[in-house]
N, CA, C and O of each residue as an XYZ file, in Angstrom:
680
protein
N      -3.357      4.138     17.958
C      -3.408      2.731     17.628
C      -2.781      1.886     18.721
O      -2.774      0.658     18.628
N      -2.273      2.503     19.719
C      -1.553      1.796     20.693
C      -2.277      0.964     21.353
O      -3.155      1.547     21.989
N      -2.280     -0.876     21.547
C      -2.945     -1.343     21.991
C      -3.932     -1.935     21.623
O      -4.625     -2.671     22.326
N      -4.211     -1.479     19.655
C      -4.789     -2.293     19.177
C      -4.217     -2.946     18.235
O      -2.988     -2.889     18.216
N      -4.796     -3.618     17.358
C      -4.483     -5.069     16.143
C      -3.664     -4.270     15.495
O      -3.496     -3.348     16.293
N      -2.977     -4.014     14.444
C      -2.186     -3.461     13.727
C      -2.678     -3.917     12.620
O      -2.407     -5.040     12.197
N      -3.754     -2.778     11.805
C      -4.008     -3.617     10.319
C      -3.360     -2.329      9.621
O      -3.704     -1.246     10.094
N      -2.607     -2.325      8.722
C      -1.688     -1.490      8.239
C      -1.469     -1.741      6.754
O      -0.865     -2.710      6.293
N      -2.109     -0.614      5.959
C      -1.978     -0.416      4.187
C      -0.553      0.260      4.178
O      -0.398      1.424      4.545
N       0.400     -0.481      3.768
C       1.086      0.532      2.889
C       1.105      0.860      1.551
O       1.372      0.165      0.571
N       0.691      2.349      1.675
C      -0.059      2.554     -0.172
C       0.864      3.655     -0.334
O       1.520      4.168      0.572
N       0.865      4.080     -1.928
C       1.427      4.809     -2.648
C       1.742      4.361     -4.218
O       1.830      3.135     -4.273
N       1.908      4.899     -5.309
C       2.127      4.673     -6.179
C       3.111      3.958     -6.859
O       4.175      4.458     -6.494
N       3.403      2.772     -7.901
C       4.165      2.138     -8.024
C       5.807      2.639     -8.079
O       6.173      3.576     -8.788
N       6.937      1.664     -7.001
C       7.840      1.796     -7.152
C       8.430      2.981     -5.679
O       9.417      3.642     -5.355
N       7.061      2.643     -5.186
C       7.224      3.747     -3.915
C       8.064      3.006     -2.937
O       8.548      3.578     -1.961
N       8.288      1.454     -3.239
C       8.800      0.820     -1.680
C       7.680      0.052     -0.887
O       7.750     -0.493      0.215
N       6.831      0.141     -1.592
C       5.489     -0.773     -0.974
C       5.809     -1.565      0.031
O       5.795     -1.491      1.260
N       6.194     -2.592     -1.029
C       6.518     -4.269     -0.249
C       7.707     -4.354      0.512
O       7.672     -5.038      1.535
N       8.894     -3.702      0.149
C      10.140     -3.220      0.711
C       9.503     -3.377      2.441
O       9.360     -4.282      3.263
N       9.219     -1.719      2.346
C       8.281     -1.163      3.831
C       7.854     -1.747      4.656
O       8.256     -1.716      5.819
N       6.712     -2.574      4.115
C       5.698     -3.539      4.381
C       6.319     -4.479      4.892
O       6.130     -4.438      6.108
N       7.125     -5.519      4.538
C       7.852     -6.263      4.795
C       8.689     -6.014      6.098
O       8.506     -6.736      7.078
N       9.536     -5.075      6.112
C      10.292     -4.462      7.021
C       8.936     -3.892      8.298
O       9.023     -4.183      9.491
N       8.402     -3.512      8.026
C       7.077     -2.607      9.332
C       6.341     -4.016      9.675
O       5.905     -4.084     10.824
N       6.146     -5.119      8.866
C       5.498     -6.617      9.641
C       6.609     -7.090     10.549
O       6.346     -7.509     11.677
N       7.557     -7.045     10.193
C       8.261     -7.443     10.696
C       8.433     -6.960     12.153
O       8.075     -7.522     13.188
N       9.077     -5.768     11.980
C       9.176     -5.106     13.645
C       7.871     -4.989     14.177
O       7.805     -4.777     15.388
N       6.739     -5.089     13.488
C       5.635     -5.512     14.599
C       4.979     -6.376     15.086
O       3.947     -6.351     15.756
N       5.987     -7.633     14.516
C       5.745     -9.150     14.641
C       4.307     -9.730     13.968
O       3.490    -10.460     14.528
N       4.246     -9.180     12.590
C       2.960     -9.684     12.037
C       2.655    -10.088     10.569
O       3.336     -9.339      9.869
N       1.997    -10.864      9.851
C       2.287    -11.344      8.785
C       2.797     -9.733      7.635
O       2.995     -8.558      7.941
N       2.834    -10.291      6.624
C       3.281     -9.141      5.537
C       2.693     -9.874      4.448
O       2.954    -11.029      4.112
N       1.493     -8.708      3.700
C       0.544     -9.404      2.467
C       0.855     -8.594      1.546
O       0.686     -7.388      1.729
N       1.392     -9.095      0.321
C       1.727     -8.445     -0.900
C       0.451     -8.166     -1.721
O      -0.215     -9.189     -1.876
N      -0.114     -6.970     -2.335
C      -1.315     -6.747     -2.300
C      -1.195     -6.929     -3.894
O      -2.241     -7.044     -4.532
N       0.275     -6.963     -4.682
C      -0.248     -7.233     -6.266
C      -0.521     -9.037     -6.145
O      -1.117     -9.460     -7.135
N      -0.281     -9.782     -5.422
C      -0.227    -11.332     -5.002
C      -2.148    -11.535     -5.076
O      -2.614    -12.658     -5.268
N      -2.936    -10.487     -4.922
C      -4.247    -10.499     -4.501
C      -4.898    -10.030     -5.992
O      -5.972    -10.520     -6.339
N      -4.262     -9.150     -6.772
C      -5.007     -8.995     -8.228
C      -5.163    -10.525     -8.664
O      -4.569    -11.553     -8.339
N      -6.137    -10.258     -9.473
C      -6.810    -11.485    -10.317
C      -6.183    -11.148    -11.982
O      -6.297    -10.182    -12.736
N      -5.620    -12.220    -12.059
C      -4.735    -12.912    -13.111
C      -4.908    -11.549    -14.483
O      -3.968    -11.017    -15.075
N      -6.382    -11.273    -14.679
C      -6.666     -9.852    -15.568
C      -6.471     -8.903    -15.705
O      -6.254     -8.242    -16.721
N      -6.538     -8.562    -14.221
C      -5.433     -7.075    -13.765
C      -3.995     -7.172    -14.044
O      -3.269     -6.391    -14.658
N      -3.733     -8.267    -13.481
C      -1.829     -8.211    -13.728
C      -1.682     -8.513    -15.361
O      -0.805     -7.907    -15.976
N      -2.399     -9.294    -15.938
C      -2.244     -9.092    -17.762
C      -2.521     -7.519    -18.347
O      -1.829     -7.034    -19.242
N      -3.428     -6.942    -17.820
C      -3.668     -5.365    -18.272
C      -2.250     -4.902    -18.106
O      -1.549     -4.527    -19.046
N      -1.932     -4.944    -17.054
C      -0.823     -3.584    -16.099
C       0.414     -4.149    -17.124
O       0.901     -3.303    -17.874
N       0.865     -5.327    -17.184
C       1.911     -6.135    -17.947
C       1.655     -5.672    -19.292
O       2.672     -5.911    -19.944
N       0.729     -5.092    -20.057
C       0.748     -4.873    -21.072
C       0.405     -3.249    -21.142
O      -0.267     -2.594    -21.939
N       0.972     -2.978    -20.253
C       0.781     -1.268    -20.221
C      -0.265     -0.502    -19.703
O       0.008      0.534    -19.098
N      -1.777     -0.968    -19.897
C      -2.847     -0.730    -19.331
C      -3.297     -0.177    -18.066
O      -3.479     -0.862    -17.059
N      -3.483      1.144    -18.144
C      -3.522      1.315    -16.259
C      -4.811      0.377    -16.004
O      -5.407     -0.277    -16.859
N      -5.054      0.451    -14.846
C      -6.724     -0.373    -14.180
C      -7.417      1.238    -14.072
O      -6.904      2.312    -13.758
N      -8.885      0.850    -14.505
C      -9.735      1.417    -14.047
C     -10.593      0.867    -12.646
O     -10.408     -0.128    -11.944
N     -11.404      1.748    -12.584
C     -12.270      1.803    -10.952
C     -12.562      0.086    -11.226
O     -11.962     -0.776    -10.584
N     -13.338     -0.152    -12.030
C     -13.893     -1.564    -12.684
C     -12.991     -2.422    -12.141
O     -13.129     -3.163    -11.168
N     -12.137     -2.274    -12.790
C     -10.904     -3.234    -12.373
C     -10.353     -3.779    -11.164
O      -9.967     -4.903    -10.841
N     -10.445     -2.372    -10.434
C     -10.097     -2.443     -8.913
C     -10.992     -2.624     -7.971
O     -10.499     -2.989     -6.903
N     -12.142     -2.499     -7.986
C     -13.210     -2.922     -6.883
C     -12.723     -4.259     -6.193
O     -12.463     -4.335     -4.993
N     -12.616     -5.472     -7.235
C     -12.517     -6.630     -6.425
C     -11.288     -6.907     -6.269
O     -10.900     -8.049     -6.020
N     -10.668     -6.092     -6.370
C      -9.071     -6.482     -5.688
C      -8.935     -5.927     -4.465
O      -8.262     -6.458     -3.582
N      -9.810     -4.384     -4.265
C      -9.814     -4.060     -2.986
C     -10.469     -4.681     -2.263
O     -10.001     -4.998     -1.169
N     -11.851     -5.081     -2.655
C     -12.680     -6.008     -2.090
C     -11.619     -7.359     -1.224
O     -11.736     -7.749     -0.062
N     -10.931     -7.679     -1.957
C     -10.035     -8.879     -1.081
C      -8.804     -7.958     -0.365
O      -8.421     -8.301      0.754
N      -8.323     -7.039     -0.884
C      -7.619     -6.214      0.580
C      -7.679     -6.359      1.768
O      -6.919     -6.841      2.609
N      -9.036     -5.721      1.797
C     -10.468     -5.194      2.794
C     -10.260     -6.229      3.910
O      -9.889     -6.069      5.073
N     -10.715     -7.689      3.013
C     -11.112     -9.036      3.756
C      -9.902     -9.622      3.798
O     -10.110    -10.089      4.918
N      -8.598    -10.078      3.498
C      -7.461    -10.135      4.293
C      -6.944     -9.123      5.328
O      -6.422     -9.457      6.391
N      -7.072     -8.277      5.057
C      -7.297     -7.497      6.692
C      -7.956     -7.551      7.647
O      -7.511     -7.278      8.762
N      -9.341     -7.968      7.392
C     -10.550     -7.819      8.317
C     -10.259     -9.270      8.979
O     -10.622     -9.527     10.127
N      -9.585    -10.176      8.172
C      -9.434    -11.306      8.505
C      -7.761    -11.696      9.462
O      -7.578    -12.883      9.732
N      -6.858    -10.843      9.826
C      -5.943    -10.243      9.787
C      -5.894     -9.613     11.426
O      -4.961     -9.239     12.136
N      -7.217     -9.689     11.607
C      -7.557     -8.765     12.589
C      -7.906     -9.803     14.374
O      -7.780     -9.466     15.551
N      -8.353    -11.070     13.717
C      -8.540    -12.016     14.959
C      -6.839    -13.497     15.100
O      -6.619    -14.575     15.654
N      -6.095    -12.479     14.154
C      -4.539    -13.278     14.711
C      -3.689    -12.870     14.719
O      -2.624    -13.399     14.400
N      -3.934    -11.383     15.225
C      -2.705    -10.311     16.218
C      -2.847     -9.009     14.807
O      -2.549     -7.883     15.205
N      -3.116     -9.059     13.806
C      -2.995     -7.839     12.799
C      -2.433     -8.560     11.415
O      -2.372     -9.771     11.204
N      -1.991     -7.347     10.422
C      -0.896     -7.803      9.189
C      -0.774     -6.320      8.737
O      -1.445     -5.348      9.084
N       0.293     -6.416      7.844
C       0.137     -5.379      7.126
C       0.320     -5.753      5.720
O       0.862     -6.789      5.337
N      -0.400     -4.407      4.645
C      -0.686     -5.470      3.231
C       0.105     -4.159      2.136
O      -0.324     -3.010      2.239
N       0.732     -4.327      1.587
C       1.001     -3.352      0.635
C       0.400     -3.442     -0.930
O       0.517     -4.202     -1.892
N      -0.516     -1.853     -0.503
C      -1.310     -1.967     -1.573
C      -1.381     -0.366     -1.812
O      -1.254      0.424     -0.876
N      -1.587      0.020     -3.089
C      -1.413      1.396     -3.722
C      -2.898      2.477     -3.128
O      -2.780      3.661     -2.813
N      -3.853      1.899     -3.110
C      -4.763      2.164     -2.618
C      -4.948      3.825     -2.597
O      -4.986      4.490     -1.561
N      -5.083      4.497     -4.301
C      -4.553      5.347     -4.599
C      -5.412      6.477     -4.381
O      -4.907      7.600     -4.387
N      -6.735      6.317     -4.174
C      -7.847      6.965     -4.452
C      -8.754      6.799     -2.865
O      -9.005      5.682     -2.414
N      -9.222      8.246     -2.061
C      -9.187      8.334     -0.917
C     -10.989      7.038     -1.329
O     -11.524      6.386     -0.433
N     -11.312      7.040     -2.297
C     -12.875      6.047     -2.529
C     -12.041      4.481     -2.306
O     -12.502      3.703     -1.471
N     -11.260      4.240     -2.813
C     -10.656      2.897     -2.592
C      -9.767      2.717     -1.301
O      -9.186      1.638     -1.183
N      -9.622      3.596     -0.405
C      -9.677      3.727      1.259
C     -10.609      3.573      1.672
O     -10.764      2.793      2.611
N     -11.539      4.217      1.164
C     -12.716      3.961      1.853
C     -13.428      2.395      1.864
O     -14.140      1.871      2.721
N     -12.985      1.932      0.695
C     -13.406      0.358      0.604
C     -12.715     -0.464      1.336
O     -13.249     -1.435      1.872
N     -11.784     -0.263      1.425
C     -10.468     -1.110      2.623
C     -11.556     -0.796      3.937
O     -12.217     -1.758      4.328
N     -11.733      0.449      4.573
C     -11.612      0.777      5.587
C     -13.490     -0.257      6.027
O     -13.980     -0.794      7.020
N     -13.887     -0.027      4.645
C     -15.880     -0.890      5.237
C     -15.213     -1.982      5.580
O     -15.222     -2.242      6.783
N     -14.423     -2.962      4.611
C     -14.019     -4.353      4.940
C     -13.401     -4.299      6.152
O     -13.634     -5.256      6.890
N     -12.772     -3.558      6.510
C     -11.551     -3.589      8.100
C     -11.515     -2.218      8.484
O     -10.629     -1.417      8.186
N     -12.785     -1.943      9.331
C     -12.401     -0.697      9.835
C     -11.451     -1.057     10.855
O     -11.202     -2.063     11.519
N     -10.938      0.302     10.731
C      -9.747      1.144     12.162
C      -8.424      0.569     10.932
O      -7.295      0.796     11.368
N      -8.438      0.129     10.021
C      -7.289      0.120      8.964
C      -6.564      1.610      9.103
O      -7.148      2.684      9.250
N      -5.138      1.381      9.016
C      -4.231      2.922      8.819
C      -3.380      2.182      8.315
O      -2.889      1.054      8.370
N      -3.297      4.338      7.167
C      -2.347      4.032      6.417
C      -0.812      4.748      6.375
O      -0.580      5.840      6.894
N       0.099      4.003      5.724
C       0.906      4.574      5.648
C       1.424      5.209      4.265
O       2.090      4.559      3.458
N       1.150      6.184      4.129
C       1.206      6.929      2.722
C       3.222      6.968      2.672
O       3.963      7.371      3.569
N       3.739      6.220      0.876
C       4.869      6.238      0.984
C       5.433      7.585     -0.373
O       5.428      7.197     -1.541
N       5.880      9.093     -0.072
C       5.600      9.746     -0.718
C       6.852      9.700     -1.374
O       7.898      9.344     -0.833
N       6.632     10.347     -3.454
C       7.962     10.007     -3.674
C       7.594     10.948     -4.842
O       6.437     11.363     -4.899
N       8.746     11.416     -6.036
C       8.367     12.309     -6.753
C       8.178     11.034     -8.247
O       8.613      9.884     -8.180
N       7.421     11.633     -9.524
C       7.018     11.449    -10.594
C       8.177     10.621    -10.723
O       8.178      9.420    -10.453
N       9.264     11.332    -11.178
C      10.654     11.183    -11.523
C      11.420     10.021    -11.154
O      11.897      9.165    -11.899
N      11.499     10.156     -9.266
C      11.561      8.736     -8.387
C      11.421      7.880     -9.188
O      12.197      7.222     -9.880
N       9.631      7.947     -8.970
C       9.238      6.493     -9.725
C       9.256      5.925    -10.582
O       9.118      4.710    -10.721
N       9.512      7.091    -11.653
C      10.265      6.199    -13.016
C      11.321      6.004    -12.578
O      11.589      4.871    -12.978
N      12.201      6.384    -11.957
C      13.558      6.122    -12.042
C      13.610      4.702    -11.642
O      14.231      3.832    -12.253
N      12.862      4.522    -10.493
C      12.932      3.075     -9.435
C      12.347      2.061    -10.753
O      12.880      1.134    -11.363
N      11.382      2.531    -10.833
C      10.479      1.405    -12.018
C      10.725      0.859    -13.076
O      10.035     -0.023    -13.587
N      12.053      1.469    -13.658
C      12.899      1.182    -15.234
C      13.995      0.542    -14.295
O      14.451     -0.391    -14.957
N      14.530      0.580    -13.283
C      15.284     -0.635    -12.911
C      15.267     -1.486    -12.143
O      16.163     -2.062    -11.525
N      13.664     -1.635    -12.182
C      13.089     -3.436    -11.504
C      13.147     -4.342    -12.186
O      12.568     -4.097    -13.245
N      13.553     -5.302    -12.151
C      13.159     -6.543    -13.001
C      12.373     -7.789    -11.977
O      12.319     -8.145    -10.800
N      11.809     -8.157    -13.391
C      10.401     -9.704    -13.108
C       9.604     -8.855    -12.295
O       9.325     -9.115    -11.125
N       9.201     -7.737    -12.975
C       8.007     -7.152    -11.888
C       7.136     -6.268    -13.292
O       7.597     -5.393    -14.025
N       5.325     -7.083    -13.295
C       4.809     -6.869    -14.009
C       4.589     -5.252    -14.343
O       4.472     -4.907    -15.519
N       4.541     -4.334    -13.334
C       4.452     -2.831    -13.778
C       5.390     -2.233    -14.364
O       6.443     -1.847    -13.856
N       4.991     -2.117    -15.629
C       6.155     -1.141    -16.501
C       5.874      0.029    -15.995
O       4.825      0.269    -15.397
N       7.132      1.154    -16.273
C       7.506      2.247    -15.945
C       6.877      3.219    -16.687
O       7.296      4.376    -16.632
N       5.577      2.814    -17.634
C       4.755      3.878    -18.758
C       4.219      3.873    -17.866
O       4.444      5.042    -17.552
N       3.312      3.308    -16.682
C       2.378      3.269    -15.879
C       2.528      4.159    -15.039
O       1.454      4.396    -14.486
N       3.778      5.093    -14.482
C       4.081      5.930    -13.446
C       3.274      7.137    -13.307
O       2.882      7.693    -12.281
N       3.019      7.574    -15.110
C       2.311      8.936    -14.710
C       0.757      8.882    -15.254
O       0.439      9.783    -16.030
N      -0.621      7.520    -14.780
C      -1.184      6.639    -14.582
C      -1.302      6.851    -13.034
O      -2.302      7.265    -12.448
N      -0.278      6.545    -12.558
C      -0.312      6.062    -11.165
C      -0.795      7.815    -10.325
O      -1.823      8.162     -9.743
N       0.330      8.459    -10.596
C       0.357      9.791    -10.259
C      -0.921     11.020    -10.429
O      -1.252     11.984     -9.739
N      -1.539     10.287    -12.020
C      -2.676     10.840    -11.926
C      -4.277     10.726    -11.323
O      -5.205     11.533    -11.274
N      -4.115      9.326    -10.899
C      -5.101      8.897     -9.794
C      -4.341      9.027     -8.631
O      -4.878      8.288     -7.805
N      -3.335      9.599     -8.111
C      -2.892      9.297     -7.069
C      -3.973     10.609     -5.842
O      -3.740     11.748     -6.247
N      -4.617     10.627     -5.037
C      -5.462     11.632     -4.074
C      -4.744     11.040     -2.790
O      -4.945      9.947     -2.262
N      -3.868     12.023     -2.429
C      -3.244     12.010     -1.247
C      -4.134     11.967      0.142
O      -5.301     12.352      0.214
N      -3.215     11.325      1.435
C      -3.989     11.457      2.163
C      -3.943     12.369      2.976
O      -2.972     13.095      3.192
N      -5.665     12.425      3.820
C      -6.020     13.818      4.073
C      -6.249     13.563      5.732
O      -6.127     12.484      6.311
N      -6.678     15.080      6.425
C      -5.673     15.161      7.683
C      -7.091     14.283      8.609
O      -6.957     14.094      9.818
N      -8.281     13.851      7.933
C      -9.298     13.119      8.335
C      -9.427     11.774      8.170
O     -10.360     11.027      8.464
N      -8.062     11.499      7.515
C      -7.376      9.727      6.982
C      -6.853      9.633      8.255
O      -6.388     10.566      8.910
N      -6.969      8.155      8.676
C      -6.168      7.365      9.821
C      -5.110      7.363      9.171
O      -5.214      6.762      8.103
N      -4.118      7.797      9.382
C      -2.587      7.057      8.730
C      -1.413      8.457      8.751
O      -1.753      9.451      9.393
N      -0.579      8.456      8.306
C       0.644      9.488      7.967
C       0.914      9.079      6.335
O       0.361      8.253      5.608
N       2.257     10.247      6.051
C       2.536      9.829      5.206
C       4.174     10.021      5.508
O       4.245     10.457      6.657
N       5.510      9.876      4.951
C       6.303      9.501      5.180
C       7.249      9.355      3.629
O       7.074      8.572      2.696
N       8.097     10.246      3.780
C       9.232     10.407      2.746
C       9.685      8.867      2.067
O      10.210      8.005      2.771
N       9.390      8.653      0.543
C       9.720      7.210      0.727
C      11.387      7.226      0.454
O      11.823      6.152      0.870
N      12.240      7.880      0.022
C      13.445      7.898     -0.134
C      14.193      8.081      1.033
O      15.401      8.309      0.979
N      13.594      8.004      2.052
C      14.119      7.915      3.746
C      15.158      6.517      3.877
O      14.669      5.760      3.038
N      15.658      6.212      4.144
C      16.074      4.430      4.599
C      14.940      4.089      5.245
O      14.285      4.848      5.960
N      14.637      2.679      4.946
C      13.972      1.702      5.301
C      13.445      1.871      6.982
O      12.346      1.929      7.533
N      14.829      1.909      7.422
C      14.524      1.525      9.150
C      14.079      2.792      9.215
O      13.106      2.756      9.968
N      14.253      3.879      8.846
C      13.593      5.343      9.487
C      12.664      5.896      9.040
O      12.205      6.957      9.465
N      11.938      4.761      7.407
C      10.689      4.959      7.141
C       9.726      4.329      8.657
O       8.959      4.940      9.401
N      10.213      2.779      8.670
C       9.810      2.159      9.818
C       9.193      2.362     11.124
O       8.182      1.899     11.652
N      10.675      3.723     11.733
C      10.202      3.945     12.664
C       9.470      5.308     12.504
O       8.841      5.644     13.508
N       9.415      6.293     11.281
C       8.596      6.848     11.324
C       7.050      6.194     11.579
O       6.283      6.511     12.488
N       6.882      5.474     10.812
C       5.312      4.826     10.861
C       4.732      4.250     12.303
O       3.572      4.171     12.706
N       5.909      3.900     12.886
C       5.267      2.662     14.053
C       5.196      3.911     15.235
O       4.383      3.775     16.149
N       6.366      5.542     15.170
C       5.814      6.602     15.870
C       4.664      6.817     15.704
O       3.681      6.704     16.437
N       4.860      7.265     14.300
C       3.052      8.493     14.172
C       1.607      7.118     13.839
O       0.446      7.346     13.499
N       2.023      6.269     14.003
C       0.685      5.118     13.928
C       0.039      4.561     15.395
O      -1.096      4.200     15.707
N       1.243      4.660     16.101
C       1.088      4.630     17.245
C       1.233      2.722     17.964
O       0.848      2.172     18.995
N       2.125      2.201     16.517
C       2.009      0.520     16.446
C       3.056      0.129     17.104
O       4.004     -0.381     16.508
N       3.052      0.282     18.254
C       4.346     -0.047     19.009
C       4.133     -1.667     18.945
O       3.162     -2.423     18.896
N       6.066     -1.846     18.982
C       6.397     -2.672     18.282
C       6.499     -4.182     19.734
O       6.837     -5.322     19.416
């Protein structure tokens, strides 16, 4: 990736550090940071808020706008968007909207994520949703642009893991 735009998913299952990451990896690569639950449509976040995982249905057009804030992302230096993007078919939809997209897979156990997820507050995903998340979760594979990366690492050494093996020098 050295040398090109930096369009950068950070995905993984809720409570992985998404936006945390994301936030922190735009940053050291001097580029916006897009919160990818900010992009669900008002229906999705009422489902998930009321326990409901999303089905495929559900998620098409949220990836659909992923896709195209990235693709769009791409003619004013890059961004990176944190989004769960759980299912290697809903990579694949990111990647039509914005190819050369990489990801950064943030890996964490079942357990983790309840643990993290029962002590968030003002954040619509309840913690029933974890093993939901885990069971659509299809890791990524060694034919995926991206890494994946311990999410219980510190921040800065998730960071610089990613901006090594992505190749997004900073």
């Amino acid at each position: 990736m050295t040398g090109e735009t930096p369009l950068i998913v950070v995905m993984g299952p809720t409570a992985c550090g998404k936006s945390t990451v994301g936030e922190a990896l735009a940053a050291t690569l001097g580029v916006p940071f897009v919160d990818g639950d900010a992009l669900h449509p008002e229906t999705n976040v009422a489902k998930m808020a009321a326990g409901v995982p999303l089905d495929d249905d559900d998620r098409w057009p949220w990836l659909d706008r992923v896709g195209a804030k990235l693709d769009d992302a791409r003619s004013g230096g890059g961004a990176v968007v944190a989004c769960s993007a759980l299912k290697r078919a809903y990579r694949d939809r990111i990647r039509a909207a914005a190819p050369g997209a990489s990801f950064l897979e943030l890996v964490l156990t079942p357990e983790e994520a309840t643990r993290r997820s029962s002590s968030r507050v003002d954040h619509f995903m309840p913690a029933s949703l974890v093993t939901s998340q885990f069971g659509t979760l299809e890791v990524l594979t060694a034919d995926e642009r991206g890494t994946r990366v311990d999410a219980t690492l510190p921040v800065t050494r998730i960071v610089a893991a990613a901006v090594d093996a992505l190749g997004a020098g900073a």
